[in-house]
Structures are given as structure tokens and as C-alpha cells.
C-alpha positions in Angstrom: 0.0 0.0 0.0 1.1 3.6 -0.4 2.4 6.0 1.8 -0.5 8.5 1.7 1.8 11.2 3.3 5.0 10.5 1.3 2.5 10.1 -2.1 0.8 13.8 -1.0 4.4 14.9 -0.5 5.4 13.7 -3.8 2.3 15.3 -5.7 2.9 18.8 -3.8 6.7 18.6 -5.3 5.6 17.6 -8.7 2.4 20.4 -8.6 4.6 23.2 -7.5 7.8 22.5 -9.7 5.6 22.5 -12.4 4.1 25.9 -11.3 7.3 27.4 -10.9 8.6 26.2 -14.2 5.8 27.4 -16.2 5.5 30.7 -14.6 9.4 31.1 -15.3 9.1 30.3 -18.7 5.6 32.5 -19.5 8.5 34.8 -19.9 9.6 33.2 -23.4 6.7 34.6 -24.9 7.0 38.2 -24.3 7.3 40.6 -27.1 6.7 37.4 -29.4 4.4 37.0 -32.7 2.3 34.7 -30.8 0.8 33.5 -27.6 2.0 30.6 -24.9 -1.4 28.6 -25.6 -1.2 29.8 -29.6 2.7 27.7 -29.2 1.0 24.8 -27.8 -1.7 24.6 -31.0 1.0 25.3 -33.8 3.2 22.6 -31.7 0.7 20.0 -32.6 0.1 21.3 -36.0 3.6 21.7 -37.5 4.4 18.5 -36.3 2.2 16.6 -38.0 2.3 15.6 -41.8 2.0 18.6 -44.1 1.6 20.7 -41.1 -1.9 19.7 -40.5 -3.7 18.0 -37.4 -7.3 17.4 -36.3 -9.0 19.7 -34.1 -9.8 16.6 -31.6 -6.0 15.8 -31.5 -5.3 19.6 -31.1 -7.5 19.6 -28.2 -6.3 16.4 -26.5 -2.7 17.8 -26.5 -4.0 20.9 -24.8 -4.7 21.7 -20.6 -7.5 23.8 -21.0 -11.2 22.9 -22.3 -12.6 22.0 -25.7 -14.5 24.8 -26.1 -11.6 27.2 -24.8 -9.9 25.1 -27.6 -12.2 26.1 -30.3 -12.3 29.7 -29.9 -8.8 30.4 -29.4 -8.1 28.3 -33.0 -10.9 30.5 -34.0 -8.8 33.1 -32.9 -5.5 31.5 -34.9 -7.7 31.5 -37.7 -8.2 35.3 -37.7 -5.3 36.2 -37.0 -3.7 34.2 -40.3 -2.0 31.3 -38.2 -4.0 28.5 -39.3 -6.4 27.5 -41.7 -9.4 25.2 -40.9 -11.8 22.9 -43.1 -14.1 20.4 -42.5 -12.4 16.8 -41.5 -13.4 14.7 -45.1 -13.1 11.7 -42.9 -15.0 12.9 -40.0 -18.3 15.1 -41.0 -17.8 16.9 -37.5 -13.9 17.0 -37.3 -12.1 19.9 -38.5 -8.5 19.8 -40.1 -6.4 22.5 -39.3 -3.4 23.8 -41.1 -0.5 26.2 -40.0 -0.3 28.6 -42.4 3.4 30.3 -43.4 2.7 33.1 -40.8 2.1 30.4 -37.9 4.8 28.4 -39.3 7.2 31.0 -39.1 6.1 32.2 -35.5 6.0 29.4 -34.2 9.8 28.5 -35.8 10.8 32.1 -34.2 9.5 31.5 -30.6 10.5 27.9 -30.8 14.0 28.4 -30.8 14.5 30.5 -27.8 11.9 28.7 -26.3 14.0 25.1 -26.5 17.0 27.2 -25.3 14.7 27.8 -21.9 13.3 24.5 -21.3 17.3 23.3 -21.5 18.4 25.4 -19.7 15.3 25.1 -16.9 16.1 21.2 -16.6 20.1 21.8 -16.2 20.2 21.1 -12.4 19.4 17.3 -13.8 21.7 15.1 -15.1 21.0 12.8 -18.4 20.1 9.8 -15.6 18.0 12.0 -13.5 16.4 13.8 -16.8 15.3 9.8 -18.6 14.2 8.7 -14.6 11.7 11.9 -14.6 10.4 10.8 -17.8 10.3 7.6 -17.2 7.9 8.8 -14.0 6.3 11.0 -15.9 4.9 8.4 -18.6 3.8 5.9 -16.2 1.6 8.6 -14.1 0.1 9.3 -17.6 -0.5 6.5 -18.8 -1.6 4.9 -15.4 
């Protein structure tokens, strides 16, 4: 059976490095051609075959709700980062496509933004950094 203090202790760590580490690297997106949350669509999008991923998959990869979803791609949309269409192979699926713009913003901030994460995981070693994924995966994918 599990500790339940050491397994609360364990969650709070987790919870608030996670806190910390996002707040620090908000920060990344300052002064940028697009948003923290408008990164996290186009980082689903461009890496999907021609640049294009369904909605659904967008929103699965995303920490905030469907319909919050929907209306900041809306958003993409207007703003000339993505293109959306009807999903041929689902009647209510959407396809959505980074556009050049989106590409190339998202390529800009991704850079410096790698740079942070890298340099935000230093205090691990290459043991410690595979371990924490290793963790990581099996919470998921409990």
C-alpha cells in the first residue's frame, strides 16, 4: 500500500515545480508573434504531416477545455496562423493547417523557447532527466 503522506508529499513537489517552471518560462513569450497557448496549437500542428492535425487531436494535446480550444483556433484562424476545413473523414472534425505566418512564428519562438526548457532542466543530469520521464509516462498513462 502507499504511503499516503509520502504520495501527498510527492504530488505537492511535482504540482509546484511545475508551477514554478511554467511561470518562469511565460516569460519566453514576451514581445513574441504569438501567444503561450497559440505555441502549444501550432506545436501539434507543424508536427504533423504537411503541417496539418485534427481539431480533436489539437485539443487532447491541450490543458484547458474543448470549447476554450475552439475559440482560441478561432482566434489562430483570424489572426492568419492556421487555416481550418471540414475533416473529409470525420463530418464533424475539423482539419487545421499552419499557415506560413504560424509556421514562421512558431519557428521564431521555438527556438528561444528550447533554449529555456534546456536550460530550466540543467540542475538534472542525463540519468535524472530519462528517470523523470520515465515517471512522468507511467503517471500518464496509469
Amino acid at each position: 500500500m502507499t504511503d499516503r503522506k509520502l504520495a501527498l508529499d510527492a504530488w505537492e513537489g511535482l504540482f509546484r515545480a511545475q508551477h514554478e517552471l511554467l511561470n518562469a518560462m511565460s516569460a519566453d513569450f514576451e514581445g513574441t508573434p504569438i501567444t503561450q497557448a497559440e505555441y502549444d496549437v501550432l506545436l501539434t500542428v507543424t508536427r504533423s504531416p504537411q503541417m496539418t492535425a485534427r481539431l480533436r487531436d489539437v485539443t487532447a494535446n491541450m490543458l484547458i477545455s474543448q470549447p476554450s480550444v475552439s475559440r482560441l483556433v478561432d482566434r489562430m484562424v483570424s489572426r492568419g496562423l492556421l487555416t481550418k476545413c471540414p475533416d473529409p473523414d470525420d463530418g464533424r472534425g475539423s482539419l487545421l493547417t499552419a499557415t506560413d505566418a504560424g509556421a514562421r512564428g512558431f519557428r521564431e519562438v521555438a527556438m528561444a523557447h528550447s533554449r529555456s526548457i534546456v536550460d530550466r532542466m540543467s540542475p538534472l543530469n542525463e540519468d535524472e532527466l530519462r528517470t523523470l520521464r520515465t515517471l512522468t509516462d507511467k503517471l500518464r498513462h496509469r
